[in-house]
VOGU-3710 file (C-alpha; in Angstrom, 3 decimals, decimal comma):
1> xxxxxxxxxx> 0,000/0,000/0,000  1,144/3,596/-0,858  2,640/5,761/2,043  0,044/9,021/2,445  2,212/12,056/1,232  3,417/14,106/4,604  1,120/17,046/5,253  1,710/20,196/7,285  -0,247/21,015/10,004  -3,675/22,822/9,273
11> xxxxxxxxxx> -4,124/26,853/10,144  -0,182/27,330/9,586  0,698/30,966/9,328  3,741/31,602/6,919  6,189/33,095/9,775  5,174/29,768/11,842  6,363/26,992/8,848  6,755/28,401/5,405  10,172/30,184/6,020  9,790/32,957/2,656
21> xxxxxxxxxx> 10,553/35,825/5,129  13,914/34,612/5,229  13,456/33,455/1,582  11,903/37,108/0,548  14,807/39,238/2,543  17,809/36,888/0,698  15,639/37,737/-2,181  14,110/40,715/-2,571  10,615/41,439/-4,315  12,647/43,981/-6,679
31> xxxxxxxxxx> 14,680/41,857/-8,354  12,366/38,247/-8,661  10,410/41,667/-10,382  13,037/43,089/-12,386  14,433/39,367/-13,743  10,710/38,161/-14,412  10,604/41,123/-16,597  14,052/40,508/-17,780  12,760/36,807/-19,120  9,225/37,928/-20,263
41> xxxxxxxxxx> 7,944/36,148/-17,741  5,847/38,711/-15,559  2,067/37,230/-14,896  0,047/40,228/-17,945  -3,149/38,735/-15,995  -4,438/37,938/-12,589  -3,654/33,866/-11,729  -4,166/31,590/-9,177  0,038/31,259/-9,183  1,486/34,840/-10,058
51> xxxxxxxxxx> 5,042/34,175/-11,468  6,860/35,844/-8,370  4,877/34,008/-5,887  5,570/30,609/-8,035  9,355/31,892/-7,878  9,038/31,662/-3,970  7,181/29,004/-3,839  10,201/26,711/-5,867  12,402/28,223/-2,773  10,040/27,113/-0,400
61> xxxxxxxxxx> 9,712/23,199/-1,763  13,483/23,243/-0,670  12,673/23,842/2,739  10,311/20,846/2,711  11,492/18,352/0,818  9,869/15,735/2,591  6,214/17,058/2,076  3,885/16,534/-0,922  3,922/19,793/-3,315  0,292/20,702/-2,751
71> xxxxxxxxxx> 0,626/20,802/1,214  3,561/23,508/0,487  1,613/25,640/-1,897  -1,680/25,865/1,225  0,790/27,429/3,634  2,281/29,594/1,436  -1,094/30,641/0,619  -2,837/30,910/4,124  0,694/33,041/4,754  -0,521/35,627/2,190
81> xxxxxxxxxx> -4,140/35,680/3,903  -2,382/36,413/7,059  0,027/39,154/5,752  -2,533/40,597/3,722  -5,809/40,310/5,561  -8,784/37,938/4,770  -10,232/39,891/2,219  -6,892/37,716/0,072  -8,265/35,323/-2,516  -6,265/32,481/-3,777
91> xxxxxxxxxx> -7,304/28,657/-4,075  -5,095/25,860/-3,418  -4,071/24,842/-7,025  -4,295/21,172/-7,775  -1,176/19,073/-9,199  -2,030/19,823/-12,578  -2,146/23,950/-11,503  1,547/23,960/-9,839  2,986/22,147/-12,820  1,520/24,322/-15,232
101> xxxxxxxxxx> 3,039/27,512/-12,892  6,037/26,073/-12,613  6,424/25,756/-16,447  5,061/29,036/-16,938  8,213/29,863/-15,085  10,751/27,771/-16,688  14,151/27,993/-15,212  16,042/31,060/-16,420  14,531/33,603/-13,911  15,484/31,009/-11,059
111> xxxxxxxxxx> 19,669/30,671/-12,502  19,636/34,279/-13,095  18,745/35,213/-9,134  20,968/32,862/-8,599  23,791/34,412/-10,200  22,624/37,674/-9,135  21,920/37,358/-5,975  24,282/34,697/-4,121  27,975/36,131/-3,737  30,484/35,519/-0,979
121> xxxxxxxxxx> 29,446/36,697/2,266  31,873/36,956/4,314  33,520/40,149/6,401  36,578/41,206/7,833  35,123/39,812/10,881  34,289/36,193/9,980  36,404/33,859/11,360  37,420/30,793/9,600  37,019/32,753/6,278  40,577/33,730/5,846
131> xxxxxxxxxx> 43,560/33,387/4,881  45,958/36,461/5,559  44,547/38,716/2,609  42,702/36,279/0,693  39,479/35,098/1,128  38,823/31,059/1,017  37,136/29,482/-1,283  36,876/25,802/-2,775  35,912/23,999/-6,053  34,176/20,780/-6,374
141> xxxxxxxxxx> 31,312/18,337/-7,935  28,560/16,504/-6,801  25,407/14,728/-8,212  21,463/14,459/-7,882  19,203/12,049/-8,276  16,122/12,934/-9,893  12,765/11,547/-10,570  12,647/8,334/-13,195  10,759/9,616/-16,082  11,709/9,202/-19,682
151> xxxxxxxxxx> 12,186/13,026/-20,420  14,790/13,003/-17,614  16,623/9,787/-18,403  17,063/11,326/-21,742  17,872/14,995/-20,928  20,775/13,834/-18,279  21,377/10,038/-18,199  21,611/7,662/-15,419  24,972/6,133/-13,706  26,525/3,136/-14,531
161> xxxxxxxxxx> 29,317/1,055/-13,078  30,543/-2,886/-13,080  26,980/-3,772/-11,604  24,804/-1,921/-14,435  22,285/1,067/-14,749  21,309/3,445/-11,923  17,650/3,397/-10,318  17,507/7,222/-11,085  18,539/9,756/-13,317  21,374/12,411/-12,176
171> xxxxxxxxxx> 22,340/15,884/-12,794  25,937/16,303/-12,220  26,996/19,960/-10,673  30,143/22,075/-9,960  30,013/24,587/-7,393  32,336/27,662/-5,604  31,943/27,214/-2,494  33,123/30,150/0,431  34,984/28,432/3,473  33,914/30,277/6,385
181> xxxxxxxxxx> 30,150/30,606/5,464  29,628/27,009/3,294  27,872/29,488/1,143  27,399/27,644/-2,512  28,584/30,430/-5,666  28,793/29,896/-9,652  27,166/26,678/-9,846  26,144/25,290/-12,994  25,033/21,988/-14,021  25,030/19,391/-16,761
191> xxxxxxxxxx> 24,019/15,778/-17,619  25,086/12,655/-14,851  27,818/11,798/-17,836  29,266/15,296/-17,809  32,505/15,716/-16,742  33,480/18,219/-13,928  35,914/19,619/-15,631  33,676/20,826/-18,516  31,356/22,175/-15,716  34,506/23,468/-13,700
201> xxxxxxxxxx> 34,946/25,818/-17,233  31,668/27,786/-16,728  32,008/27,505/-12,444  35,216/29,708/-12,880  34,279/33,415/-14,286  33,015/33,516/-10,601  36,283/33,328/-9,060  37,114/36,933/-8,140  40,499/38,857/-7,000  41,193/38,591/-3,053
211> xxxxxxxxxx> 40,584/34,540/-3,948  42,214/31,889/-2,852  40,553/29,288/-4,742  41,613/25,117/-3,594  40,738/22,760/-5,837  41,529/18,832/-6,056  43,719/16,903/-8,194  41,163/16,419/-10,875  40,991/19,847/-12,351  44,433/20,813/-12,228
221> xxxxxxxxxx> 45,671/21,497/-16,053  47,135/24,468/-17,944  43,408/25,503/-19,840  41,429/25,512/-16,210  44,375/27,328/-14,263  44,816/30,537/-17,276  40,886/30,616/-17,106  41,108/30,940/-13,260  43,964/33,429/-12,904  42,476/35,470/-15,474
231> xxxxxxxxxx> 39,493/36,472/-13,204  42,290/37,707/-10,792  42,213/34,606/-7,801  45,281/32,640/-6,270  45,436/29,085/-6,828  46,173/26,546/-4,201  45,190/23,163/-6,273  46,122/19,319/-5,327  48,200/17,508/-7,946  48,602/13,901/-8,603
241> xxxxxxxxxx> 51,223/11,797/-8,321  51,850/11,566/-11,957  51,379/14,802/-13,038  54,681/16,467/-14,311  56,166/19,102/-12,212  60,033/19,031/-12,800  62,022/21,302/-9,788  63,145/24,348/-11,702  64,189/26,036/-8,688  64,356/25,135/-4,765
251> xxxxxxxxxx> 63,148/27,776/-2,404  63,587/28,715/1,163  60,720/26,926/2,512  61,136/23,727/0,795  58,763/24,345/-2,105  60,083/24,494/-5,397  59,373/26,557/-8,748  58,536/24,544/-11,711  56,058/25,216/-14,782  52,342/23,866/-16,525
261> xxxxxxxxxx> 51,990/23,606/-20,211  49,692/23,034/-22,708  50,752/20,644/-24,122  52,957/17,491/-24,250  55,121/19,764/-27,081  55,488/22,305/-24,901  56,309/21,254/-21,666  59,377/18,877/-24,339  60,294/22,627/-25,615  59,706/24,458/-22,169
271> xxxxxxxxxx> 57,990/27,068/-24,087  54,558/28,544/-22,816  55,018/27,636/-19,743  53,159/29,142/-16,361  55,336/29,782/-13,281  53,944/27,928/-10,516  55,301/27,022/-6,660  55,107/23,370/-5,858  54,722/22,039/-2,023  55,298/18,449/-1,384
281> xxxxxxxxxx> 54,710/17,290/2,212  54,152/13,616/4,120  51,405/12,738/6,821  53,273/10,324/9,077  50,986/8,453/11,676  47,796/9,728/9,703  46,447/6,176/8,892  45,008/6,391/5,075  47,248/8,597/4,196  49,320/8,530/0,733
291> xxxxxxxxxx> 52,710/8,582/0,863  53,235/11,923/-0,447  51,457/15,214/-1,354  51,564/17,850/-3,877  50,174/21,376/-4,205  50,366/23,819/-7,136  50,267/27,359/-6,050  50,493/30,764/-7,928  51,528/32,448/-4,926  55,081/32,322/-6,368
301> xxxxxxxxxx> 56,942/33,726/-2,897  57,767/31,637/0,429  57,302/34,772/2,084  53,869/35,549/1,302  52,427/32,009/1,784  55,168/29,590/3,515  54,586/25,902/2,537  54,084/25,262/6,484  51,159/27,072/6,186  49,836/26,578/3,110
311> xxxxxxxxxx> 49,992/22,514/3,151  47,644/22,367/6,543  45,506/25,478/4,421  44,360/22,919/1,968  42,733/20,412/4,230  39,820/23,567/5,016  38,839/22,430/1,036  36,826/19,601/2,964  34,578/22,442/4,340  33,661/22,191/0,701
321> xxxxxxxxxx> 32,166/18,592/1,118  30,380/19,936/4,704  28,418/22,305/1,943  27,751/19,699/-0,535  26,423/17,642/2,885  24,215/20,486/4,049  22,570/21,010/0,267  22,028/17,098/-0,567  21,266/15,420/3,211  20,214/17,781/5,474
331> xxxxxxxxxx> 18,303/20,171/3,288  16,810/17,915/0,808  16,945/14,884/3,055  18,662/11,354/2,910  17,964/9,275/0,058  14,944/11,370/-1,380  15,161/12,521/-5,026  14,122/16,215/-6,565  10,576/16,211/-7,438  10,726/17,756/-11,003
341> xxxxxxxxxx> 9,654/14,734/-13,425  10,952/17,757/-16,823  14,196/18,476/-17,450  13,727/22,236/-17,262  11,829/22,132/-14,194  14,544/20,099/-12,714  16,545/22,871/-13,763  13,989/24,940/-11,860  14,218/23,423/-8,607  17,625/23,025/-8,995
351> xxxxxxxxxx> 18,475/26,644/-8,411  15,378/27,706/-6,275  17,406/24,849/-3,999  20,798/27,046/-4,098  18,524/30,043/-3,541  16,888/28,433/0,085  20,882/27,226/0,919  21,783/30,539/0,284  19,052/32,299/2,814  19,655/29,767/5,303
361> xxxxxxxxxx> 23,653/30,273/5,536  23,101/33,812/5,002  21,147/34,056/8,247  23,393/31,457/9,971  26,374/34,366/8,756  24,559/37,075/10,511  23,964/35,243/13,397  27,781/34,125/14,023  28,421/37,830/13,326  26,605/38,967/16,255
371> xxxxxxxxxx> 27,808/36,095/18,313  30,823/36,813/17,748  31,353/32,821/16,633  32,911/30,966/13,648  29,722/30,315/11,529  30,778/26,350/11,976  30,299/26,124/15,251  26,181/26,796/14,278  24,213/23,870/13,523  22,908/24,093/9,614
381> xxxxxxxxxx> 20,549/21,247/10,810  19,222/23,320/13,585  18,712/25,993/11,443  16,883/24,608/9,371  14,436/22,816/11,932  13,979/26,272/13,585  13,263/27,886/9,926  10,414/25,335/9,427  9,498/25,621/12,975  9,552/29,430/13,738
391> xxxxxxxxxx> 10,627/32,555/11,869  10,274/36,273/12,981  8,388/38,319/10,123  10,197/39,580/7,661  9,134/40,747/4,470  5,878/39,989/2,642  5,436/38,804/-0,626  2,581/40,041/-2,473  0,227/37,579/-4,441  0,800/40,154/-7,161
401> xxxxxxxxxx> 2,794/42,492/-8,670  0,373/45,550/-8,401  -0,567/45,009/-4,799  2,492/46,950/-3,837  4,130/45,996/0,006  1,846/44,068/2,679  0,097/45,977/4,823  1,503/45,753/8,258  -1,424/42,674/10,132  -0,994/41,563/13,558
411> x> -2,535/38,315/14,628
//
């Protein structure tokens, strides 16, 4: 027999379990209104689903992963009533309504507030975000699983190893993510058989100068490293043991100089070459470790970035995997896939995800700010139980576009 979809509990107000205040101050009214015009997609009649409440309403599925779309949609809609008053129309939309909202939609105003709106956060005064002058941020991959339907095995495959075919379809996904605040930048993703490097390509124009971007031994090559020091970020990027990097020059701290190429021709010529510093370090007594290291930096002087610092720096790259963590388990939830049975509204939900990360860290930031605290010492998972619990009100969202702000309503 089929489980009964989870339901939220009748009368909810939107500050009590929908958690768009948070969602509507990380993302302001102005610009869902400015990029819905941007796209053509601004609602030229009254609907049940105005676009820029469907656009919060995508944010909001994140939040409740584990609850049947419908149940979502009532208390974001009783949460309008309440901000607005009584006199508020607006009738739960069946199955067949949502879908046809959300495809209204489509996908491009959700990756454009994405790359408008989510940025770096950290200050001066964040700690763990930091290294010296540069700010710390990491590159990396994950995957998805999303519903089984024929228009998404098509659009982005399913994974296959010695035992066979996946269960599920899988995006594949490259993200920037900032150290100290786990805050998830540049993302973009691609089919389950795309490679991360390919992805990595179109992650990178996000880099910025002040960076210092760590990265593991799969994207290290000549192409990805030019692209990434052209946006102005330092480079602190794992190597593997069989990648070429001949000593050119030992330095004070150990390190060495030596040079990437382009090509096999080159690096036989030594012409076109890129300066780079190499550290190579052990971890005795560590059990699982390899026998040796090797980073590739293009902060080219010992005395800026000693190796003895720099070789413990890199292992703060994992705070990359504690994002990837937060987004896949404890925001979506263990073993449950995305709902979206299209491939663009899998794109969709997709970003409105990034969007709800995004507000959640950004309020977990402002609360280690005023704590005085290392945003890792919060709980993300207590966060985001107090989020669907309890929020203080925030902004409103109106149920459309010529409504103008919510009125001020107390219960």
């Amino acid at each position: 027999m089929a489980g009964r979809p989870a339901s939220l509990p009748p009368g909810t107000r939107l500050s009590d379990l929908v958690a768009v205040g948070v969602l509507a101050k990380t993302v302001p009214l102005a610009s869902v209104m400015e990029v819905l015009a941007k796209c053509e997609k601004t609602s030229l009649r009254e609907r049940e689903l105005p676009a820029q409440v469907v656009v919060y309403y995508v944010m909001a599925l994140g939040l409740y992963m584990h609850c049947a779309c419908r149940e979502v949609l009532r208390c974001l809609l009783e949460g309008i009533r309440w901000l607005h008053g009584p006199e508020t129309d607006g009738a739960v939309a069946g199955d067949s309504g949502i879908s046809q909202a959300r495809t209204r939609l489509g996908w491009e105003p959700l990756q454009q507030l994405h790359d408008q709106l989510i940025r770096p956060l950290a200050t001066p005064e964040t700690r763990g975000a930091w290294y010296h002058q540069w700010r710390l941020v990491s590159l990396d991959g994950s995957t998805l699983a999303v519903p089984d339907t024929q228009r998404n095995a098509a659009a982005f495959g399913r994974p296959r190893n010695h035992k066979g075919q996946g269960g599920f379809p899988q995006i594949r996904f490259v993200s920037l993510a900032e150290n100290g605040t786990h805050i998830l930048f540049g993302s973009r993703l691609g089919e389950c058989r795309s490679s991360e490097f390919a992805l990595a390509e179109e992650v990178l124009p996000a880099l910025g100068k002040g960076m210092l971007c760590m990265a593991d031994r799969l994207f290290l090559c000549h192409r990805l490293w030019m692209k990434a020091r052209a946006k102005g970020a330092d480079l602190l990027w794992r190597a593997s043991k069989s990648f070429p990097l001949p000593c050119h020059e030992r330095l004070s701290d150990g390190s060495y100089r030596s040079y990437l190429y382009p090509t096999t021709k080159d690096r036989r010529r030594q012409s076109n070459g890129i300066a780079v510093r190499v550290i190579e370090y052990q971890l005795p007594g560590v059990a699982g470790a390899e026998p040796l290291y090797r980073l590739v930096t293009s902060i080219l002087e010992p005395e800026q970035a000693p190796a003895q610092e720099l070789a413990p720096l890199y292992h703060d790259r994992w705070e990359m995997e504690t994002a990837l963590d937060e987004l896949k388990t404890h925001l979506r939830g263990a073993r449950i896939v995305l709902r979206s049975k299209t491939p663009d509204l899998v794109r969709q939900e997709f970003y409105g995800l990034l969007l709800t990360h995004f507000a959640i860290r950004g309020l977990m930031h402002e609360a280690a700010l005023q704590a005085q605290e290392d945003p890792d010492r919060l709980s993300y998972t207590h966060t985001v139980r107090i989020l669907r619990r309890r929020l203080p009100q925030f902004g409103a969202i109106p149920p459309s576009a010529s409504n103008g702000a919510a009125r001020e309503h107390h219960p």
